[in-house]
Structures are given as structure tokens and as C-alpha cells.
C-alpha positions, -999 to +999 in steps of 0.1 A: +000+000+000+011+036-007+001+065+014-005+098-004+006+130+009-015+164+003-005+198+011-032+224+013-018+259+004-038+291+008-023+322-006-032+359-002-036+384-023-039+422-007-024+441+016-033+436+057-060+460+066-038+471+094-013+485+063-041+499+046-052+520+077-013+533+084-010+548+046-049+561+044-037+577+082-005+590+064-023+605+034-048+625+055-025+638+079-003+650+049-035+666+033-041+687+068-006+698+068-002+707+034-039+722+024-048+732+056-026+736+083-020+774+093+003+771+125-021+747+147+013+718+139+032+744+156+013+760+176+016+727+204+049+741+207+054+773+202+018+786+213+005+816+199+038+829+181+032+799+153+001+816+139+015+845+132+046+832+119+031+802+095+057+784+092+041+751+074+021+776+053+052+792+042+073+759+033+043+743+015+033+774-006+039+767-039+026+727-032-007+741-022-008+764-053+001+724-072-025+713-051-052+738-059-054+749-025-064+788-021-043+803+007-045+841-003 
């Protein structure tokens, strides 16, 4: 008598959901600080002094123009 061997094999296809929630977390937060973001990044640090001086605003300028975000 010979005994026959079978190997079940179950592949995935996609990405873990876990993976799909970092990126999608990623993207949004880079949308607020690009588009949207006018000192509150800074502001947990430097208080009331990073609204007036933008800094995010300033070094994404020309991106948000890209973008098609107004800022002026």
C-alpha cells in the first residue's frame, strides 16, 4: 500500500488592513498639513507665536498652489 501526501496551500492576495489604515492615516495627515494647516502643527509648541509666523504655510506654498489649494 502507498500512502498519499496532500499539502493544502492558501495564498493571499492584498495588503493587511492594518497596512491599509497606516498609509490612508498617512495621506490624510499630509493633506491637513499641506492644504490646511496654518500654525495649529506648531502651535503645540510654540503657542500663539506659530500663527503669526506660518511656518508650514510658508514651506508648502507653492505645493498648495500644485495642489489647488487657495491660501491668499
Amino acid at each position: 500500500m502507498s500512502t498519499v501526501n496532500t499539502q493544502i496551500v492558501k495564498e493571499s492576495h492584498g495588503l493587511p488592513k492594518i497596512a491599509i489604515g497606516v498609509l490612508l492615516a498617512i495621506l490624510l495627515f499630509g493633506i491637513f498639513v499641506v492644504g490646511y494647516d496654518q500654525g495649529q502643527l506648531f502651535s503645540l509648541v510654540e503657542g500663539q507665536k506659530a500663527f503669526d509666523d506660518m511656518w508650514t504655510h510658508e514651506f508648502y506654498h507653492d505645493l498648495r498652489h500644485a495642489a489647488g489649494f487657495p491660501c491668499h
